[in-house]
C-alpha positions as CSV (number, residue, x, y, z in Angstrom):
1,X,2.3,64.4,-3.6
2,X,-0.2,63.1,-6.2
3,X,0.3,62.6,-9.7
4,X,-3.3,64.6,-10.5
5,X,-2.9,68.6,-10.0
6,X,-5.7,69.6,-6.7
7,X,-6.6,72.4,-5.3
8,X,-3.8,74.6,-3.2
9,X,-5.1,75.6,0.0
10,X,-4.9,79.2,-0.6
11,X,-7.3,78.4,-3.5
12,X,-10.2,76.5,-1.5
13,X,-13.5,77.4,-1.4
14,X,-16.8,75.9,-0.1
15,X,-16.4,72.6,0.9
16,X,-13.4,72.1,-0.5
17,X,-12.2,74.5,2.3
18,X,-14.3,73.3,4.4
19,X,-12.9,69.7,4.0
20,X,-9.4,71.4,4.8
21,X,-10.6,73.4,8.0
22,X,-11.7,70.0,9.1
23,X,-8.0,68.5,8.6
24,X,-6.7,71.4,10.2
25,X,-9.2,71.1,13.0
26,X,-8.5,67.6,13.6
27,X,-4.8,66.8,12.7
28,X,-3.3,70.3,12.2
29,X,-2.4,70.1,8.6
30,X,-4.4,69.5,5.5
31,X,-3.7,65.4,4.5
32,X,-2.7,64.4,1.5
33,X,-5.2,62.1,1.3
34,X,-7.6,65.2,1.5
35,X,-5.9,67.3,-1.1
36,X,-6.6,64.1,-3.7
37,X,-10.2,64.3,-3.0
38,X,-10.1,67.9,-3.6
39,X,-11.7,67.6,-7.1
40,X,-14.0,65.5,-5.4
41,X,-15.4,66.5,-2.4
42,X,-18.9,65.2,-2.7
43,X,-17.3,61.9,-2.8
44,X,-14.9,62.3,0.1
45,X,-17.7,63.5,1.8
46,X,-19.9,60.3,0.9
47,X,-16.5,58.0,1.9
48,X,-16.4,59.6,5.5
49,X,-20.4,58.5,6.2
50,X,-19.5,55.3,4.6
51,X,-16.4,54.7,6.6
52,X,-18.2,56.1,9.6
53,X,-21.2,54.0,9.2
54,X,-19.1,50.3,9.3
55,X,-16.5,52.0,11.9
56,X,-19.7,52.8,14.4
57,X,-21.0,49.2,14.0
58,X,-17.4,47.6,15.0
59,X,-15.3,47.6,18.1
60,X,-12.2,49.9,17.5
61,X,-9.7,47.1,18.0
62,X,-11.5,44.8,15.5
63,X,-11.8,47.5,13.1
64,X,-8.4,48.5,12.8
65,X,-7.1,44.7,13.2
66,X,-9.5,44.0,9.8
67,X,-8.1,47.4,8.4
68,X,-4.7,46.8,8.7
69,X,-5.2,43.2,7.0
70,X,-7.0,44.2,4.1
71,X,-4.4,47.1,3.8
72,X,-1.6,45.1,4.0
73,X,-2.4,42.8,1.4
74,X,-2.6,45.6,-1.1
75,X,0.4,47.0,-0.6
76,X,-1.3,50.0,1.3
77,X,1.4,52.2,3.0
78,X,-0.5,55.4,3.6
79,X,-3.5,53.1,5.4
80,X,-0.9,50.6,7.1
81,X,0.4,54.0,9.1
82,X,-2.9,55.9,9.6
83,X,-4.2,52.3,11.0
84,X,-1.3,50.7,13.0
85,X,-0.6,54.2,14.4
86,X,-4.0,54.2,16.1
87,X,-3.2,50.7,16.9
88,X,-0.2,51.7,18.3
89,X,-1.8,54.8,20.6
90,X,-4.8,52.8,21.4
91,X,-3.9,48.6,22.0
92,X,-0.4,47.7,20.9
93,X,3.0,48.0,22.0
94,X,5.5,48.6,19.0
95,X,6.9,45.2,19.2
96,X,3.5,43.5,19.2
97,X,2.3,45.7,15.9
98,X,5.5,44.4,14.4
99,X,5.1,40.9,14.7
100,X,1.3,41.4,13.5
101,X,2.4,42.9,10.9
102,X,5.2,40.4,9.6
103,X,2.6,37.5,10.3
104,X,-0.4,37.9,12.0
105,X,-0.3,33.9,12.7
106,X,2.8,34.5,14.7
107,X,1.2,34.3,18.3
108,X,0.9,37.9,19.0
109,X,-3.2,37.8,18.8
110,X,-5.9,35.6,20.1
111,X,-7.3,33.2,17.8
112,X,-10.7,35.1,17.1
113,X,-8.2,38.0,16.0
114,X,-6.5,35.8,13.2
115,X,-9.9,34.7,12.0
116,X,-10.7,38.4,11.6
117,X,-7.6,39.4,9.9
118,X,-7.6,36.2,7.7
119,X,-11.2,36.9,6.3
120,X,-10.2,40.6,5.8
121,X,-7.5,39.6,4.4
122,X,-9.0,37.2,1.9
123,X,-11.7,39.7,0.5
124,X,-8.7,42.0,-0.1
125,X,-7.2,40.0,-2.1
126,X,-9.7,38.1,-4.0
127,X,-12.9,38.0,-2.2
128,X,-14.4,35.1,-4.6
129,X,-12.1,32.3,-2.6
130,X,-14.0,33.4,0.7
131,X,-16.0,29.9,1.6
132,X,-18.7,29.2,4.2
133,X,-15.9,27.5,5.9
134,X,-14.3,30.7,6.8
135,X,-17.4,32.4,7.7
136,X,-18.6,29.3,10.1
137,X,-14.9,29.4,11.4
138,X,-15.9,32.9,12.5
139,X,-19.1,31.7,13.9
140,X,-17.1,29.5,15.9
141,X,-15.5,32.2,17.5
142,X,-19.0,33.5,18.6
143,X,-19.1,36.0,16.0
144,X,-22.3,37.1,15.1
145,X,-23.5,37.3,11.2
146,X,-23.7,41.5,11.4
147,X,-20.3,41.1,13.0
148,X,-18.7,39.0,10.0
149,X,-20.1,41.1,7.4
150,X,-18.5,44.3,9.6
151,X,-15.7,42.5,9.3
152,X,-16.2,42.1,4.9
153,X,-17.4,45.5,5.0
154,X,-14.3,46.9,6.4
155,X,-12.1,44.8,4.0
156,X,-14.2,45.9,0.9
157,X,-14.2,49.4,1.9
158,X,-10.3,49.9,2.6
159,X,-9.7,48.8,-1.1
160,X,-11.6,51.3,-2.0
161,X,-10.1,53.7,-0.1
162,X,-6.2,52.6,-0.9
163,X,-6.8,51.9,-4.3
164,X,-7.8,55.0,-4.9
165,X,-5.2,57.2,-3.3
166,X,-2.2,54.6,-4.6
167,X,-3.9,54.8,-7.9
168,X,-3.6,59.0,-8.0
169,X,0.3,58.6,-6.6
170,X,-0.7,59.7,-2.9
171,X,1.7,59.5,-0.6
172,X,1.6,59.0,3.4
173,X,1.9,62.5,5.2
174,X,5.8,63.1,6.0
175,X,4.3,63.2,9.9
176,X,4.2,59.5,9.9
177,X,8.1,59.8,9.1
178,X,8.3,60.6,13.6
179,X,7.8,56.6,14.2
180,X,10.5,54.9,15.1
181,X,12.7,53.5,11.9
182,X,11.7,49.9,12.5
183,X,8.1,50.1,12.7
184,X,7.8,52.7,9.6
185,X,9.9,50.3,8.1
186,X,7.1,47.8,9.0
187,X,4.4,49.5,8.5
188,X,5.7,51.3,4.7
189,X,4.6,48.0,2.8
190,X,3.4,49.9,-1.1
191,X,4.4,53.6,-1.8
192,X,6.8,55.2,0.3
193,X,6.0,58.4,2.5
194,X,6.1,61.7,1.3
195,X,9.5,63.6,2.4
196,X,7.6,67.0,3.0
């Protein structure tokens, strides 16, 4: 669901279509967050080389760690479940995403790991408070300065992302509706998830 009308499958052409074929390649079904960038597939198409780009420069873990911070902080359900669920399949038992989720602090992560999530968290939600204190704090950790500003550029581009898709009214595929009720529970932190 979207509050903007897009293009019905059965009405794609070019790469419109072709952004659909590569849903149905990949996940089965056409996502909703592909349908809102129906009227805009040049963009979509410039967000996936973005979001490739800063995802190719990061380890996976770290990535969706920073991802699920920045999404979390603005209220993004549809990129809490796309990015715990590969946590989930990849690095975390449910009961560890949970607690990362309720507070990352909590004990669950090594300390690097909280820095990440922290800064991410931070440029989410007002990236003018960031100081050079959190940015050495990260150097402390043996971060490198490419690997802090992977770290900013996966915060920055997530709002992007979820602002956009909770701005049109997009709601998370029903599919993510199959995790168990406590961690969808968890994980549903801004819109709720489409029923069909």
């Amino acid at each position: 669901m979207a509050y903007i009308e897009t293009i019905p499958e059965a009405d794609a052409s070019g790469d419109v279509a072709a952004l659909y074929e590569a849903d149905l390649g990949a996940v089965g079904f056409v996502r909703n967050l592909t349908k809102a960038f129906s009227l805009a597939p040049e963009v979509c198409a410039i967000w996936v080389q973005l979001n490739t780009a800063i995802k190719a420069r990061m380890d996976l873990r770290r990535y969706e760690l920073a991802t699920i911070a920045a999404a979390r902080r603005i209220r993004s359900s549809y990129c809490m479940l796309a990015h715990g669920s590969v946590l989930l399949d990849q690095y975390l038992e449910p009961d560890s995403l949970r607690a990362i989720v309720a507070d990352h602090r909590g004990g669950a992560l090594e300390p690097v790991d909280v820095a990440v999530m922290d800064l991410a968290d931070k440029v989410a939600d007002d990236a003018t408070c960031v100081t050079e204190a959190d940015i050495d704090g990260l150097r402390a950790f043996g971060l490198s300065d490419s690997e802090i500003l992977d770290v900013v550029l996966a915060a920055a581009a997530r709002c992007f992302f979820s602002k956009t898709l909770d701005g049109l009214g997009v709601e998370a595929d029903a599919r993510y509706r199959e995790l168990e009720p406590e961690l969808l529970s968890a994980l549903t932190v801004g819109r709720p998830v489409a029923n069909a």
